[in-house]
Backbone as CSV, one residue per row, in Angstrom:
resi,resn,N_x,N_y,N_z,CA_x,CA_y,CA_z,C_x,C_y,C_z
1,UNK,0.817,-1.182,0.000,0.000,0.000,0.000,0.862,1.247,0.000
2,UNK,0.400,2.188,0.002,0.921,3.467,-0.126,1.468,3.824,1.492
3,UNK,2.406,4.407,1.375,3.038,4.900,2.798,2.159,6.232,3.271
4,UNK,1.943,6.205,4.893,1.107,6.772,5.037,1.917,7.503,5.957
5,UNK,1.863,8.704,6.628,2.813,9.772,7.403,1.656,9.593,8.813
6,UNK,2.435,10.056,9.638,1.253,10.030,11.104,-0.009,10.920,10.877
7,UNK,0.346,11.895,10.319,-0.761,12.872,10.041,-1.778,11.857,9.356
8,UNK,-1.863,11.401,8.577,-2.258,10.554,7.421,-2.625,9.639,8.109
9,UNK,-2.502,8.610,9.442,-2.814,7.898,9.513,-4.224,7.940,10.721
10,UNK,-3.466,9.271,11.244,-4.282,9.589,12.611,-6.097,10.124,12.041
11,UNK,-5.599,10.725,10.781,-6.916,11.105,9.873,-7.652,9.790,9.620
12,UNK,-7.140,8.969,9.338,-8.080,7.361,9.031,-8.463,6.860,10.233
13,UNK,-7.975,7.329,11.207,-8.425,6.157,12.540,-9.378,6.759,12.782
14,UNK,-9.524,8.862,12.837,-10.974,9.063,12.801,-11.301,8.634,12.099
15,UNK,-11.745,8.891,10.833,-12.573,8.524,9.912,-12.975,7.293,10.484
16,UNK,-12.420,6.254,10.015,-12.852,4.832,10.860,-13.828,4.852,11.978
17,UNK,-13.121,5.388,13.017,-13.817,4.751,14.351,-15.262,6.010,14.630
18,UNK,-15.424,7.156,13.307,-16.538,7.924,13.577,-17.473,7.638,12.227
19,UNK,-16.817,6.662,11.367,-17.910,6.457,10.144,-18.002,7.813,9.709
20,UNK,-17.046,8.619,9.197,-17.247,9.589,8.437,-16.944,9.305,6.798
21,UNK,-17.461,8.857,6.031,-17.191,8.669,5.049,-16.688,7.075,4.271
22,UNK,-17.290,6.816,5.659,-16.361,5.146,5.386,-17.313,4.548,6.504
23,UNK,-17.268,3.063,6.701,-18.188,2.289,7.517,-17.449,2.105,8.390
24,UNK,-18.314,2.528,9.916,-17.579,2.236,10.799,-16.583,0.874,10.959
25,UNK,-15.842,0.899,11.707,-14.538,0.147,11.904,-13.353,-0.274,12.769
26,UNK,-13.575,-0.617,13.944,-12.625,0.210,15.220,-11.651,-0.813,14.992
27,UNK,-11.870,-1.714,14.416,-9.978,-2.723,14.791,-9.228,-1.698,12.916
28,UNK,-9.800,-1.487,12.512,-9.003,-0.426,10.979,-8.688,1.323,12.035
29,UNK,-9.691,1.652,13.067,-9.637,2.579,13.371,-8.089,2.640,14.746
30,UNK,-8.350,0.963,15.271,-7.182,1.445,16.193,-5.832,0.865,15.060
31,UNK,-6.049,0.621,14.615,-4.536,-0.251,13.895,-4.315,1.467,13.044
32,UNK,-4.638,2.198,12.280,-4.094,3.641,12.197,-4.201,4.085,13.016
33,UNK,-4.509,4.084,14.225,-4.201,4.875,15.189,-3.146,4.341,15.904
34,UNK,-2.434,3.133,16.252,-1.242,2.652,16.531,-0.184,3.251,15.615
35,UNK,-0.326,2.655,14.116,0.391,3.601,13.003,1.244,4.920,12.996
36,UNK,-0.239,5.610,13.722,0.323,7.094,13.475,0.762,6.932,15.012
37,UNK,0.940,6.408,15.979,1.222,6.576,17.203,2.891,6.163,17.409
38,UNK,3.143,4.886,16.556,4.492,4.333,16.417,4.906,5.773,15.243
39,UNK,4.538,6.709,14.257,4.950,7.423,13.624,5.394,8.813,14.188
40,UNK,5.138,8.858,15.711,5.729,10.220,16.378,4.575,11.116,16.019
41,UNK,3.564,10.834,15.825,2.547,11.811,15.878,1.626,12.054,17.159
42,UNK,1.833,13.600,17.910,1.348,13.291,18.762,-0.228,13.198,18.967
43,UNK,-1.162,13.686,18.331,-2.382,13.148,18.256,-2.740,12.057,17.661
44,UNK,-2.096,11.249,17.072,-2.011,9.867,17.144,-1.756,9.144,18.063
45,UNK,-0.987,9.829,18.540,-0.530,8.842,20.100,-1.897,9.319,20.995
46,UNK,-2.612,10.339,21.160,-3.429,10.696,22.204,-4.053,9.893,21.583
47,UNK,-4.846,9.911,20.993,-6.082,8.868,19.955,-5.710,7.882,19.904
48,UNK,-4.676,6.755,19.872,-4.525,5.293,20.252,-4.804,5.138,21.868
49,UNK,-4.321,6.185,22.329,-4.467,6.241,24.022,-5.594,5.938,23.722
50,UNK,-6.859,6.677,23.738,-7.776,6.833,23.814,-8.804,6.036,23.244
51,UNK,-8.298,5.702,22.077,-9.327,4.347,21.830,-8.868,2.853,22.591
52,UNK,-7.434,2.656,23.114,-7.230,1.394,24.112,-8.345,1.779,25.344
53,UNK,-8.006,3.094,25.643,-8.879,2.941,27.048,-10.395,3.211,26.738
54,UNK,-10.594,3.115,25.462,-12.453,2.822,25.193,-12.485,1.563,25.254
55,UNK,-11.655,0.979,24.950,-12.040,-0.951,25.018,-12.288,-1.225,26.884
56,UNK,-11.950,-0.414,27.826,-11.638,-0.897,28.847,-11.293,-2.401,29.299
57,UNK,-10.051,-2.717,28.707,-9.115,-3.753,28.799,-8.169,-3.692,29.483
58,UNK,-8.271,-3.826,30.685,-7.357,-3.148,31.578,-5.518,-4.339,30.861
59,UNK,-5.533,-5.018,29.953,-4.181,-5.586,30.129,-3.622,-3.698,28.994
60,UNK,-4.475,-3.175,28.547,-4.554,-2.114,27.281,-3.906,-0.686,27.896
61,UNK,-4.067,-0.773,29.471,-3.969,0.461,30.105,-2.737,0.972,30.077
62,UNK,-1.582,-0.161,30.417,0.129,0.770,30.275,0.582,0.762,29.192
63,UNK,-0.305,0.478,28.101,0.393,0.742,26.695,-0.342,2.175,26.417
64,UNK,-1.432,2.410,26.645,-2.128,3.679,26.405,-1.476,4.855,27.665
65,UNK,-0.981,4.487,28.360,-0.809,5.494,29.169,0.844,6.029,28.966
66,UNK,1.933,4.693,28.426,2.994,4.741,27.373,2.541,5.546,26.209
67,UNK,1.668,5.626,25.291,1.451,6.480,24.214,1.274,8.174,24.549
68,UNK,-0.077,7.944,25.790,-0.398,9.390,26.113,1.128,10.577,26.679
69,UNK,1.906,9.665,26.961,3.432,9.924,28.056,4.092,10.973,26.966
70,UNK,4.309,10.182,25.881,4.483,10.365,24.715,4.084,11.374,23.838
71,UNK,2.920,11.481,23.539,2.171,13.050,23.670,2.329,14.126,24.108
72,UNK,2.431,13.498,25.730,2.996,14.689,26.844,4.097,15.304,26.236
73,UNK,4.964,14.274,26.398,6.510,14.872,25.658,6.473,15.598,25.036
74,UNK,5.469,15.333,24.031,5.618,16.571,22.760,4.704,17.695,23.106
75,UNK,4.181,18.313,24.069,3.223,19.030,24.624,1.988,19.309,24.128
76,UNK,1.467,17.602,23.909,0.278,17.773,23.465,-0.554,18.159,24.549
77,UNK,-1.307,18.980,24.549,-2.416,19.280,25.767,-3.382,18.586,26.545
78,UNK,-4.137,17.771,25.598,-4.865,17.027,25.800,-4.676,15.350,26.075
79,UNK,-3.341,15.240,25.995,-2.788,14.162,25.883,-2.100,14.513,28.153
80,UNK,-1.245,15.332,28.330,-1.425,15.773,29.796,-2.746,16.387,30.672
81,UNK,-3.730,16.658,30.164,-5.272,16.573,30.526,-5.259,15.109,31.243
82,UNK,-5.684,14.524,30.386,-5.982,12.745,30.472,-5.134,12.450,31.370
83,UNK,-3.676,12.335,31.044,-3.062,12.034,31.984,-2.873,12.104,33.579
84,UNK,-3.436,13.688,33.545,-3.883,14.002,35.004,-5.091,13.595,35.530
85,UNK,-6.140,13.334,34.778,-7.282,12.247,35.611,-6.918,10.914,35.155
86,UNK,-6.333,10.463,35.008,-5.552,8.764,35.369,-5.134,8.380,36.264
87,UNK,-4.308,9.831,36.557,-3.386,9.511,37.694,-4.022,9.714,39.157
């Protein structure tokens, strides 16, 4: 397939997991959202956070809270929001 950039991928996992234009989808919606999350994007990384901890799977929680960390780093806002009601 075509190489996709984090920006690019974090755009499909919405799309996906909100059925905008496409049929809903959440295992296409988290797998680009992992994508763009392993791609250094930080709203990709908040949005994989965030769809692990919609599954409430608690084995899902220190990998999402590893992504959101990650976010932080890059001073995503909303990504240290979350983080502070987790903790």
């Amino acid at each position: 397939g075509p190489m996709i950039d984090g920006a690019g991928a974090y755009l499909l996992s919405y799309l996906y997991h909100m059925g905008k234009g496409v049929a809903t989808d959440e295992q296409k919606a988290l797998r680009y959202a992992q994508l763009s999350a392993r791609k250094n994007w930080p709203a990709g990384q908040y949005y994989y956070a965030y769809l692990l901890l919609e599954r409430q799977n608690p084995r899902d929680t220190l990998t999402a809270l590893q992504s959101l960390q990650a976010a932080a780093n890059q001073n995503y806002l909303d990504a240290e929001r979350l983080l502070q009601t987790l903790r």
